[in-house]
C-alpha positions as CSV (number, residue, x, y, z in Angstrom):
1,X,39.4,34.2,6.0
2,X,43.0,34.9,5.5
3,X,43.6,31.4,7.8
4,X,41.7,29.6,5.2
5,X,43.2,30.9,2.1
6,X,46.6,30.2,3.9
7,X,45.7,26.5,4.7
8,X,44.2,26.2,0.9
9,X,47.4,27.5,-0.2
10,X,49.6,24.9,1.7
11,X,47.3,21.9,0.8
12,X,47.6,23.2,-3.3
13,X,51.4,23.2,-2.3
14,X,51.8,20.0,-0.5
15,X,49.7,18.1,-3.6
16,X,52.6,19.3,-6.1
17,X,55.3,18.8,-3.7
18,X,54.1,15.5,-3.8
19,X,52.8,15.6,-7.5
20,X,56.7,16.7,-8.5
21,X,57.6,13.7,-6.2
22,X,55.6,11.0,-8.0
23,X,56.8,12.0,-11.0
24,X,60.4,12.4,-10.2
25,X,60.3,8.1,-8.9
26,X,58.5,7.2,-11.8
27,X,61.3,8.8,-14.0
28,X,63.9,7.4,-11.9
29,X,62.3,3.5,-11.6
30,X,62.0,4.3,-15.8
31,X,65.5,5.2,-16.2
32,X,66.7,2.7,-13.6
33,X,64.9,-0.4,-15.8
34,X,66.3,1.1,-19.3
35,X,69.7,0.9,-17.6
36,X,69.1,-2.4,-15.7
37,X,67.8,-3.6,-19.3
38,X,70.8,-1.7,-20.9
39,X,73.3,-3.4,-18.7
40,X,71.2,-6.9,-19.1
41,X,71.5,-7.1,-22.8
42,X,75.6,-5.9,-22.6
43,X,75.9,-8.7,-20.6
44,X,74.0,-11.1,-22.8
45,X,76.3,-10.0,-25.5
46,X,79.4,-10.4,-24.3
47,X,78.6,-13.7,-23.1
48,X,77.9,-14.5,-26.9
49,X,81.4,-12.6,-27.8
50,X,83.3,-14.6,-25.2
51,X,81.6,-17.9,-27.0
52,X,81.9,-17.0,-30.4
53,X,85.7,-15.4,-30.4
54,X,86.7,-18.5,-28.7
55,X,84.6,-20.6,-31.1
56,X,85.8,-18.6,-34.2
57,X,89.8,-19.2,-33.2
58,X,88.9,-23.0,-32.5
59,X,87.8,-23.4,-35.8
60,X,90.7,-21.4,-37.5
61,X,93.1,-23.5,-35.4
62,X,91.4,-27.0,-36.7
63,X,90.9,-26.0,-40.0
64,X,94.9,-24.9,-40.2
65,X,96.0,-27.8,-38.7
66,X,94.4,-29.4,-41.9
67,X,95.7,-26.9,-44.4
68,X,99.3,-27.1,-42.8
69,X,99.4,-30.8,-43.6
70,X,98.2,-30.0,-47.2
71,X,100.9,-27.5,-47.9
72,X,103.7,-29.8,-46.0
73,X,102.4,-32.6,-48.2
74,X,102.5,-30.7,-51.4
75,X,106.3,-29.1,-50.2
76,X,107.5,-32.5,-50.4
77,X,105.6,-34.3,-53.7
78,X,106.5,-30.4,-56.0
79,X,110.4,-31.4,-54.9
80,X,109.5,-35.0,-55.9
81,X,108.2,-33.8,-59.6
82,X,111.0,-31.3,-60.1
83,X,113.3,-33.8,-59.5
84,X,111.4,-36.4,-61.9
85,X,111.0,-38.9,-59.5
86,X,108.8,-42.5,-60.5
87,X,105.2,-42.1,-59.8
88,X,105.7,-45.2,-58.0
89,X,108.2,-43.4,-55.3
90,X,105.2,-40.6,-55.7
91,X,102.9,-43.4,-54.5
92,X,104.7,-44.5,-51.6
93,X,105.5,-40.9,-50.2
94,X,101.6,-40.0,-50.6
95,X,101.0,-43.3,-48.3
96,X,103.5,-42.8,-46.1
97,X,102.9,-39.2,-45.4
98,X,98.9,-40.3,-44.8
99,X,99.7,-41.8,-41.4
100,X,101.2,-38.3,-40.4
101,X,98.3,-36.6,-41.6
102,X,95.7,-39.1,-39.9
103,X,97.6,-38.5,-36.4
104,X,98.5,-34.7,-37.0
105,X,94.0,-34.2,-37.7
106,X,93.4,-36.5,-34.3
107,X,91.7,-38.8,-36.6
108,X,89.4,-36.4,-38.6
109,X,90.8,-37.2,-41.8
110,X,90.8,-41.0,-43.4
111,X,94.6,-39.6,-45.5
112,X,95.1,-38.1,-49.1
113,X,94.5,-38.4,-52.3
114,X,94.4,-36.9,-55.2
115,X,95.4,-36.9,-59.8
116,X,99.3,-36.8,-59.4
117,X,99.9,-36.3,-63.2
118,X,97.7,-38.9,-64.6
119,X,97.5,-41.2,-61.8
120,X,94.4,-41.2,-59.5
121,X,96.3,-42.1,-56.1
122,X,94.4,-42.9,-53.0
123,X,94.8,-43.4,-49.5
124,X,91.2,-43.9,-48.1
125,X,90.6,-47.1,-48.8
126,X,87.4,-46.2,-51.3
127,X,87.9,-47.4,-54.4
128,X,86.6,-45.4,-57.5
129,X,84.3,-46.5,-60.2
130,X,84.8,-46.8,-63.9
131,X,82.6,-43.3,-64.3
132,X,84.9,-41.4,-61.6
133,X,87.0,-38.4,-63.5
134,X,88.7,-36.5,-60.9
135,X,89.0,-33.7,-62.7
136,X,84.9,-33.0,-62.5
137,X,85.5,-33.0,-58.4
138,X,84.9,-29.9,-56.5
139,X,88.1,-30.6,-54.6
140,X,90.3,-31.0,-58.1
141,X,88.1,-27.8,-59.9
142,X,88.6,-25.4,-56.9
143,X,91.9,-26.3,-56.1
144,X,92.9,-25.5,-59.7
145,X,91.0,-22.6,-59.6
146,X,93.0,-21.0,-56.4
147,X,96.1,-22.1,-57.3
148,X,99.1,-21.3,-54.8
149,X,96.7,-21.2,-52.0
150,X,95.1,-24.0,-50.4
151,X,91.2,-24.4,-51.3
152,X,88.6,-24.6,-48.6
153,X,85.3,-26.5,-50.9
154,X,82.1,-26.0,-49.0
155,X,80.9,-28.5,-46.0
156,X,78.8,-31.6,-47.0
157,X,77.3,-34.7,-45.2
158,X,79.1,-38.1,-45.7
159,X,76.0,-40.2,-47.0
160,X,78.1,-43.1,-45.1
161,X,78.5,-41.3,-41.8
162,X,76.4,-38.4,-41.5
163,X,78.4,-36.4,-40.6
164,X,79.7,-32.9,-42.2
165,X,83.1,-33.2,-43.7
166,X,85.1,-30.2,-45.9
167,X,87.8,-31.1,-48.3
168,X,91.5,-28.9,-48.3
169,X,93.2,-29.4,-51.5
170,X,96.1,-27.5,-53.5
171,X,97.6,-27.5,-56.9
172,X,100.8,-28.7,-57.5
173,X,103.8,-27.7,-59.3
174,X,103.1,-28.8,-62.8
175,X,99.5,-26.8,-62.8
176,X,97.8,-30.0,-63.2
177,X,98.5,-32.5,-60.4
178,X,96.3,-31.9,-56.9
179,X,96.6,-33.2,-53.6
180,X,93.7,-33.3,-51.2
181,X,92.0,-34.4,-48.7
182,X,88.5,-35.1,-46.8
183,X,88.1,-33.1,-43.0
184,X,85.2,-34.0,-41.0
185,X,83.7,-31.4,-39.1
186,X,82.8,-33.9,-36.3
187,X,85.4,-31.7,-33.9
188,X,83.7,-28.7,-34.2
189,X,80.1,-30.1,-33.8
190,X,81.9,-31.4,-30.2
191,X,83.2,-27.8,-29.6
192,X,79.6,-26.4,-29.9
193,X,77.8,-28.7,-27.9
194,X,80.6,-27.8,-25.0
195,X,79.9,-24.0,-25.6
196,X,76.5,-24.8,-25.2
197,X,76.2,-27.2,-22.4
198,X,78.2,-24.4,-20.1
199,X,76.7,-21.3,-21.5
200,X,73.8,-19.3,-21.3
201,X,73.0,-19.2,-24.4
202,X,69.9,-20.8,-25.7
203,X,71.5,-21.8,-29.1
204,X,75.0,-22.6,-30.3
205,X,75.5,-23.0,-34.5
206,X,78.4,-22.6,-37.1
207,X,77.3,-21.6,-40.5
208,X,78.9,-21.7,-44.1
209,X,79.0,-18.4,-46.6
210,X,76.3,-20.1,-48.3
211,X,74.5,-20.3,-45.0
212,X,74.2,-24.4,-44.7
213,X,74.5,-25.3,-40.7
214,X,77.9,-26.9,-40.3
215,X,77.2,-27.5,-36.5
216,X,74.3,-26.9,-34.3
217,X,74.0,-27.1,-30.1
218,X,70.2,-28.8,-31.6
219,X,72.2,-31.7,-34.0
220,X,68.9,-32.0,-35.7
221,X,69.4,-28.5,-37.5
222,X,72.9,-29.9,-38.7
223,X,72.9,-29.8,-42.7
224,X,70.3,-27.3,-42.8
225,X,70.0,-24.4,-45.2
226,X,68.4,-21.7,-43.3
227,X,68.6,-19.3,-46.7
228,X,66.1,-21.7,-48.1
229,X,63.6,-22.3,-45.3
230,X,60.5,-19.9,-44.7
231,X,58.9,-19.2,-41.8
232,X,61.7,-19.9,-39.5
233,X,64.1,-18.8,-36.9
234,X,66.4,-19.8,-39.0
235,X,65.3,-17.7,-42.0
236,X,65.1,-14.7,-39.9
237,X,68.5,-14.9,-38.9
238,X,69.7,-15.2,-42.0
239,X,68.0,-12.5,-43.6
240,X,69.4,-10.4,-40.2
241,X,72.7,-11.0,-41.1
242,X,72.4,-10.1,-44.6
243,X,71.3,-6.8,-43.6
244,X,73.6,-5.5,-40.8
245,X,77.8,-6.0,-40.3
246,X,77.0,-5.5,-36.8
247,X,78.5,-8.1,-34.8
248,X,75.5,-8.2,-32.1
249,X,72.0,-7.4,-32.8
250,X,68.4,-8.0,-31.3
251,X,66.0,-10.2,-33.3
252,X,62.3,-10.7,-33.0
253,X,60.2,-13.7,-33.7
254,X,56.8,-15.0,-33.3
255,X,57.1,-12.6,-30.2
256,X,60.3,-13.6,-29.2
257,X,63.3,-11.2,-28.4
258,X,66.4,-12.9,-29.3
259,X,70.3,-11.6,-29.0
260,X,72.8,-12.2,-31.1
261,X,76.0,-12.6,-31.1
262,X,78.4,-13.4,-34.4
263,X,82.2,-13.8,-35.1
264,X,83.5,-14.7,-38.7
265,X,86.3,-16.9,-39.6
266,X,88.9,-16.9,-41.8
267,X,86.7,-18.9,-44.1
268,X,83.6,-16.7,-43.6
269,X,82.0,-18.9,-41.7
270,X,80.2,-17.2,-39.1
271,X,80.1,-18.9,-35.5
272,X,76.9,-17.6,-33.8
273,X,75.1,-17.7,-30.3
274,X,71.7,-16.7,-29.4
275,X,70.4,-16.1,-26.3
276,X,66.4,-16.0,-26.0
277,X,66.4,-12.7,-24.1
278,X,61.8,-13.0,-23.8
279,X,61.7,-14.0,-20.3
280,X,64.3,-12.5,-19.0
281,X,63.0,-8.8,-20.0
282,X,59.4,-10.4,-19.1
283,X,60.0,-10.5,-15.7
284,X,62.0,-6.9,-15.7
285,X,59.1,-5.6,-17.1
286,X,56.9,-7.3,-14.2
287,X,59.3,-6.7,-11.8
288,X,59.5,-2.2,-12.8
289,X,55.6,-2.5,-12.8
290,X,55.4,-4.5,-8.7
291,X,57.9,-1.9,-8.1
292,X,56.0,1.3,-9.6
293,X,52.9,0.0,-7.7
294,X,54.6,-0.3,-4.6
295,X,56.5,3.1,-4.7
296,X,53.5,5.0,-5.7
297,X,52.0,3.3,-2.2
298,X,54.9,4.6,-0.5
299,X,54.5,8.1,-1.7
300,X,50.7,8.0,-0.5
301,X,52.2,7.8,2.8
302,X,54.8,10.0,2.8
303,X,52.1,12.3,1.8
304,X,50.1,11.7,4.9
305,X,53.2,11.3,7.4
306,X,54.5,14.6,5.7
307,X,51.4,16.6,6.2
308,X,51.6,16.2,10.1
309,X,55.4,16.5,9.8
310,X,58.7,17.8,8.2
311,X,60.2,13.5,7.5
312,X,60.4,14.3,3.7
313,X,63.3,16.4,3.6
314,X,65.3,13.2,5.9
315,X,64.0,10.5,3.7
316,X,65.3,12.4,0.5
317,X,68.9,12.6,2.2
318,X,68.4,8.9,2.8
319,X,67.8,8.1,-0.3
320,X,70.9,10.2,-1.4
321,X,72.9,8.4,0.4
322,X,71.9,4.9,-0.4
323,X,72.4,6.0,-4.1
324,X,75.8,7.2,-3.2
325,X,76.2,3.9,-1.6
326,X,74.8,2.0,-4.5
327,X,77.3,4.1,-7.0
328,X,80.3,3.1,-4.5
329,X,79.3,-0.4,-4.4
330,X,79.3,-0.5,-8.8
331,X,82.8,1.1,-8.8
332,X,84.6,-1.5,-6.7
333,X,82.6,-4.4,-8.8
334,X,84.0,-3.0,-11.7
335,X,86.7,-2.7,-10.1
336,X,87.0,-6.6,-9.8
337,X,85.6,-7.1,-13.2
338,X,88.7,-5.3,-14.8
339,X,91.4,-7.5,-12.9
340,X,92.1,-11.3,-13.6
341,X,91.4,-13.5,-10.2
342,X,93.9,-15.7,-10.9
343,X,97.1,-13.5,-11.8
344,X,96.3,-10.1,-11.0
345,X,96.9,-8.6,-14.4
346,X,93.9,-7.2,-16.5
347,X,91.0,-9.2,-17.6
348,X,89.2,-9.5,-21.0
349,X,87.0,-7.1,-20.1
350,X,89.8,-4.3,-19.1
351,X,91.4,-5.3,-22.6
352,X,87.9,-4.8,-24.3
353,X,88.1,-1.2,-22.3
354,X,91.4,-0.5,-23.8
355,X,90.4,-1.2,-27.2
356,X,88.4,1.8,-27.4
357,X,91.3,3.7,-26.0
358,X,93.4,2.3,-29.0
359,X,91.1,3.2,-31.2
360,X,90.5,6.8,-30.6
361,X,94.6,7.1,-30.3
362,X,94.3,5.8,-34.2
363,X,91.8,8.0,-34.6
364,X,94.3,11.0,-33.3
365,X,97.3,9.8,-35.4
366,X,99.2,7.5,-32.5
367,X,99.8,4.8,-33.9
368,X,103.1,3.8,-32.5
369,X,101.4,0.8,-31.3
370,X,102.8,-3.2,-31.2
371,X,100.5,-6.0,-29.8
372,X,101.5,-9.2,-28.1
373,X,99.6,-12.2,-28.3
374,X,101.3,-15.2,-26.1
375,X,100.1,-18.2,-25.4
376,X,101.6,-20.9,-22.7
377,X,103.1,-24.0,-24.0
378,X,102.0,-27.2,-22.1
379,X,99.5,-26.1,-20.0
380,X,97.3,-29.1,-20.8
381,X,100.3,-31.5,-19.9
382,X,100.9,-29.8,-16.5
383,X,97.4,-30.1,-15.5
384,X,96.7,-33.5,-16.6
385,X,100.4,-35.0,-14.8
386,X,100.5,-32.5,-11.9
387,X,97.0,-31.3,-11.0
388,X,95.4,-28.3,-11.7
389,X,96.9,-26.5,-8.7
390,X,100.3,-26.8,-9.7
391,X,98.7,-25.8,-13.3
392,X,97.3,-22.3,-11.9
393,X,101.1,-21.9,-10.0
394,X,102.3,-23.0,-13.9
395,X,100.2,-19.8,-15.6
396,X,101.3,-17.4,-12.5
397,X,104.9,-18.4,-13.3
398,X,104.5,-17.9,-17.2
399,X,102.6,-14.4,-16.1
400,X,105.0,-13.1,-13.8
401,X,108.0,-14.0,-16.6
402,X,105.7,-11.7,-19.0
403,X,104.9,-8.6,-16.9
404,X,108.4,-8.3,-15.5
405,X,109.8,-8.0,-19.2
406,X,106.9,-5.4,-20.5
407,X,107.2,-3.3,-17.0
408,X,105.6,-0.3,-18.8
409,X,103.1,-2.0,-20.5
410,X,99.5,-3.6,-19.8
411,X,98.8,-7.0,-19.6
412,X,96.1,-9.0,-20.3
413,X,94.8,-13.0,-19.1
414,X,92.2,-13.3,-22.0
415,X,91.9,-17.1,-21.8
416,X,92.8,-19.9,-19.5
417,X,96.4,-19.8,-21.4
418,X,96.0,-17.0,-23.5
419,X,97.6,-13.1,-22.8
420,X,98.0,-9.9,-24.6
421,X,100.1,-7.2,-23.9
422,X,99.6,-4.0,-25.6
423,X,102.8,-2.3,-26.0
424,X,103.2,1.7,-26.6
425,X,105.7,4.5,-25.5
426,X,109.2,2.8,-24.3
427,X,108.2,-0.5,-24.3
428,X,106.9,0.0,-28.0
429,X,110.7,1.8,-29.0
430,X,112.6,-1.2,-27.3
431,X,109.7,-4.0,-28.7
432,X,112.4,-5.9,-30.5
433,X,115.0,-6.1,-27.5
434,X,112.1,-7.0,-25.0
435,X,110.8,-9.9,-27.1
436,X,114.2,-11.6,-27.0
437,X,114.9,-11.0,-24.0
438,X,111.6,-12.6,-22.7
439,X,112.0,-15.5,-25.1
440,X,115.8,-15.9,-24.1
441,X,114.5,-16.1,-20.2
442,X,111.8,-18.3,-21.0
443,X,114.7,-20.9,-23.3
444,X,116.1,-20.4,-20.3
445,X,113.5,-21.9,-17.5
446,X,112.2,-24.3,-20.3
447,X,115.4,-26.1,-20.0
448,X,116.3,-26.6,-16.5
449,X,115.4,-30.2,-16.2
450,X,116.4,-29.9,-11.9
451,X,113.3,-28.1,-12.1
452,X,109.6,-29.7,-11.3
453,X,107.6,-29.2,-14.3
454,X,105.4,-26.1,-13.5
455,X,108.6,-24.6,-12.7
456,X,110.1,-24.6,-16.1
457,X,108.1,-21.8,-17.8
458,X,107.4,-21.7,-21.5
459,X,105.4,-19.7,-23.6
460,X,104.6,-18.9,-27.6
461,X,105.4,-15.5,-28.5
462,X,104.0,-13.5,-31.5
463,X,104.0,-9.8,-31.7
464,X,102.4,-7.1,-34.7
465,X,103.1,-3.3,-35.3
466,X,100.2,-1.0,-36.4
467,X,100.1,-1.1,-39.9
468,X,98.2,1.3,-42.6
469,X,94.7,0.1,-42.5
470,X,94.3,-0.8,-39.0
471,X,90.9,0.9,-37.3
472,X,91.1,-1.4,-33.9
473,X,92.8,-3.2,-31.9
474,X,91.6,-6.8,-33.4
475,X,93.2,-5.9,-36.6
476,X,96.4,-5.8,-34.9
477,X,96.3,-8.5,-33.1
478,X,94.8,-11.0,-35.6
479,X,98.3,-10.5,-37.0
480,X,99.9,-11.0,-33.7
481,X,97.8,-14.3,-33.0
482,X,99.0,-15.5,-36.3
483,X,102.3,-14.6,-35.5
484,X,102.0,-16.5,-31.9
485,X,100.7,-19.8,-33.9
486,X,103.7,-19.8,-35.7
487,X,106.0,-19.4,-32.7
488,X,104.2,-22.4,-31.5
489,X,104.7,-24.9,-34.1
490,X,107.9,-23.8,-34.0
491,X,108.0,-25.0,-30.6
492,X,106.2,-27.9,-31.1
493,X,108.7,-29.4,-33.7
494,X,111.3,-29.1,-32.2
495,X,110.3,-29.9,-28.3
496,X,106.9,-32.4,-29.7
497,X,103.2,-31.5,-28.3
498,X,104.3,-32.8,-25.0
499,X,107.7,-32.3,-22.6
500,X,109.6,-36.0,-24.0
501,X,111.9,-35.5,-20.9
502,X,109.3,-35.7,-18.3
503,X,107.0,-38.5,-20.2
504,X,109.9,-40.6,-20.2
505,X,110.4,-40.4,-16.6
C-alpha cells in the first residue's frame, strides 16, 4: 500500500518537475525572440541612422556650398553699390563671378541673376518676357522677406528638365536689389540612389517641410506630395511624423511592419529611410514556433530518459554552461563592435555609447565638456593618385597625429574621414593649447614636400564648448562640425581642393 502511494507520489512529482520545466523553456524561447526581435529592430535602426546622418550632412554641405557663393557674391556687388559703381561694371562682375559659381556647384547651377536696382540682370541664358516682374518671384519676395540671411524657396520641378531645382537668394544693401540663383537638386537624388543601392533599406527619400518628395531611391515618387495623397504609404508616413519627434519609429500598413528612420536638416527637410521589417519578423516568428515545437519534443524525452535515470540535473549544468558561453561570446563581439578596424580608436557605435554618458553627466551638472569634430583634408586625392592602400596608411597617419595630442581623451573614426574626440578633465582645461598644438604639427607634415603624399598629414579642425541649452552630445558637436567646415574652406583657399604641388609633378 505504502509502495504505491510512494510511487504515485514520485510520478505526481516527476509530472511538475517536468511541468515547471516546460514552462521555464517556453519563457526563455519567449524572452529569447523579444530580445532577438529587440536587438533586430536596434540594428535596423541604426542602419537607417548611419544613412540618414550621413544623408542629412551631405545635403547641408551641398546646399552651403550654394549659399556660400550667394553671400560671397552679394560681399562683393553691396561694396560695388556703396561705392556707386555703373550698373554696367555691376553687370560685368555678376557675369564674371557666374563662371565661379557654375564650377564652385559642380555644374548644378546655370549662374546668377537677379533686380540689381532697377535692372533685371541675367546670367542663364533665359531671356524674360514682356509680363516677367521680378519682384512677383518667390526668389525676389522671400529673399526680401529674410533679409540678412540667405533664403532657401521651396524645391520645384524644371518643366524643361524634370528635374527638382531650389533657388538661394539674398537681399542686398540698398533693401531693394536681390541676387539669386537656381540649384538643382539632381546631386542629391544621386546621393540617395547610392544610399540605397548599398543599404538595406527598402526605401531611400528626402522630403521638404511642406512634405513634397525632393528625392526618392523609386525616381517615380520624385515631385510627389505625400500630405495630399490618401491611401498611401506615403500618407501614413506623413501623418507618422506629424505625430511623434521621435527620430525612429515602427509603422504599419496594409499589414506591413515598416521601420523608420529620420534625420532633419538645417532646412527642415527630413532625410528618411525605411526598412520593410514584415519578413524579417515573419520568419522570427516561424522560426520561435519550429523551435518551441521541437523543444517541447525534447522535453518529452527527457521526461522518459529522466524517469529511468538522474541525466536532468547534467543536462541543466550543460545548458548553463553553453549560456555562459553564449554570454562570453556577445561580450567579445561587442567588444569588436566598439573599436574601429582600421585605426584602433573607437567606432560610431562606442561614440553613440558615450553619448548617453555625456548626457547623464549634463544631467548631473558636468558640463566641462569640449567636442572635436576633424575631418582629413585630401583623402579623395590620395586614394584616387596613390591607391587606396596608401589611403588607409594616409587616415592611420592623420589618426595617430590626433590621439597623440588628446592623450587623455577618447577618440572616435565615425566616417571614412571623419573623427570626434570628446574632450573632458585635463584635456578639456588645456583645449585651447592642444588644438594649436595639433594644428601647428599637422602645418607642419602638410608642408614637407620630401615627403610622399600620404605622408604629409592634414586635417580640418573645429572644436565647441558645452553651452547653456545643450541636452546631448549632437548639440555640441553640430557646433563643432560647423566649426570644422570652416577650418576647411579655410584650407581649401589657401592650399585649392587638391595638393597643386603634387598635381604639377
Amino acid at each position: 500500500m505504502n509502495y504505491k502511494l510512494n510511487s504515485s507520489v514520485s510520478r505526481r512529482r516527476y509530472a511538475l518537475t517536468m511541468l515547471f520545466i516546460t514552462i521555464l523553456f517556453v519563457s526563455m524561447i519567449t524572452l529569447f525572440y523579444s530580445a532577438l526581435r529587440n536587438e533586430t529592430r536596434q540594428r535596423i535602426i541604426k542602419t537607417g541612422e548611419l544613412n540618414t546622418v550621413r544623408q542629412a550632412r551631405q545635403i547641408d554641405k551641398y546646399l552651403s556650398s550654394g549659399t556660400d557663393a550667394i553671400r560671397l557674391a552679394c560681399y562683393s556687388i553691396d561694396n560695388m553699390i556703396r561705392e556707386g559703381l555703373s550698373q554696367e561694371e555691376i553687370s560685368n562682375y555678376i557675369f564674371n563671378q557666374s563662371a565661379a559659381v557654375v564650377n564652385i556647384t559642380s555644374g548644378n547651377t546655370k549662374g546668377l541673376y537677379g533686380k540689381i536696382r532697377e535692372d533685371y540682370i541675367t546670367t542663364t541664358g533665359w531671356t524674360p518676357g514682356p509680363d516677367f516682374i521680378p519682384e512677383e518671384r518667390p526668389w525676389y519676395i522671400d529673399a526680401r522677406a529674410n533679409i540678412g540671411r540667405v533664403a532657401v524657396v521651396d524645391p520645384y520641378i524644371d518643366a524643361n528638365t524634370g528635374n527638382v531645382m531650389i533657388s538661394l537668394s539674398k537681399t542686398l544693401c540698398d533693401a531693394k536689389s536681390v541676387i539669386a540663383m537656381d540649384l538643382s537638386l539632381d546631386y542629391l537624388q544621386k546621393i540617395t540612389e547610392d544610399v540605397a543601392s548599398y543599404s538595406e533599406s527598402d526605401i531611400e527619400l528626402i522630403i521638404d517641410r511642406r512634405y513634397n518628395v525632393i528625392a526618392h531611391s523609386d525616381r517615380t515618387q520624385i515631385g510627389e506630395n505625400y500630405f495630399a495623397e490618401t491611401g498611401t504609404l506615403g500618407k501614413e508616413l506623413v501623418e507618422k511624423l506629424r505625430k511623434t519627434d521621435a527620430d525612429s519609429f515602427s509603422l504599419k500598413y496594409k499589414d506591413e511592419e515598416y521601420i523608420v528612420y529620420r534625420a532633419t536638416t538645417a532646412e527642415d527637410w527630413e532625410s528618411i529611410s525605411i526598412y520593410n521589417a514584415t519578413s524579417v519578423f515573419g520568419h522570427m516568428r516561424k522560426n520561435l514556433f519550429l523551435v518551441m515545437i521541437a523543444m517541447l519534443l525534447v522535453i518529452c524525452m527527457l521526461f522518459l530518459i529522466a524517469f529511468y535515470s538522474n541525466m536532468e540535473t547534467k543536462h541543466m549544468r550543460q545548458l548553463e554552461s553553453d549560456i555562459i558561453e553564449k554570454e562570453n561570446r556577445i561580450g567579445e563581439i561587442s567588444k569588436v563592435a566598439f573599436r574601429d578596424a582600421l585605426t584602433g580608436v573607437g567606432s560610431h557605435a562606442a561614440l553613440d555609447e558615450m553619448a548617453d554618458e555625456i548626457r547623464n553627466d549634463i544631467k548631473n551638472g558636468n558640463k566641462s565638456i569640449a567636442v572635436l569634430m576633424m575631418d582629413i583634408n585630401n583623402l579623395k586625392f590620395i586614394n584616387d593618385t596613390c591607391g587606396h592602400d596608401k589611403g588607409d596608411d594616409y587616415i592611420c597617419g592623420c589618426c595617430k597625429m590626433i590621439s597623440d595630442t588628446f592623450t587623455h581623451s577618447p577618440v572616435f573614426r565615425i566616417g571614412g574621414d571623419e573623427f570626434v574626440a570628446v574632450l573632458r578633465n585635463t584635456d578639456y582645461d588645456n583645449r585651447a593649447a592642444l588644438v594649436e598644438t595639433l594644428e601647428s604639427d599637422l602645418d607642419v607634415s602638410y608642408n614637407q614636400t620630401d615627403k610622399d603624399p600620404w605622408e604629409r598629414y592634414s586635417v580640418s579642425v573645429g572644436i565647441s564648448d558645452y553651452t547653456d541649452g545643450d541636452k546631448t552630445l549632437d548639440d555640441i558637436l553640430k557646433r563643432a562640425d560647423n566649426e570644422m567646415y570652416i577650418s576647411k574652406q579655410k584650407f581649401r583657399k589657401k592650399y585649392g581642393f587638391y595638393r597643386k604641388d603634387e598635381v604639377n609633378q
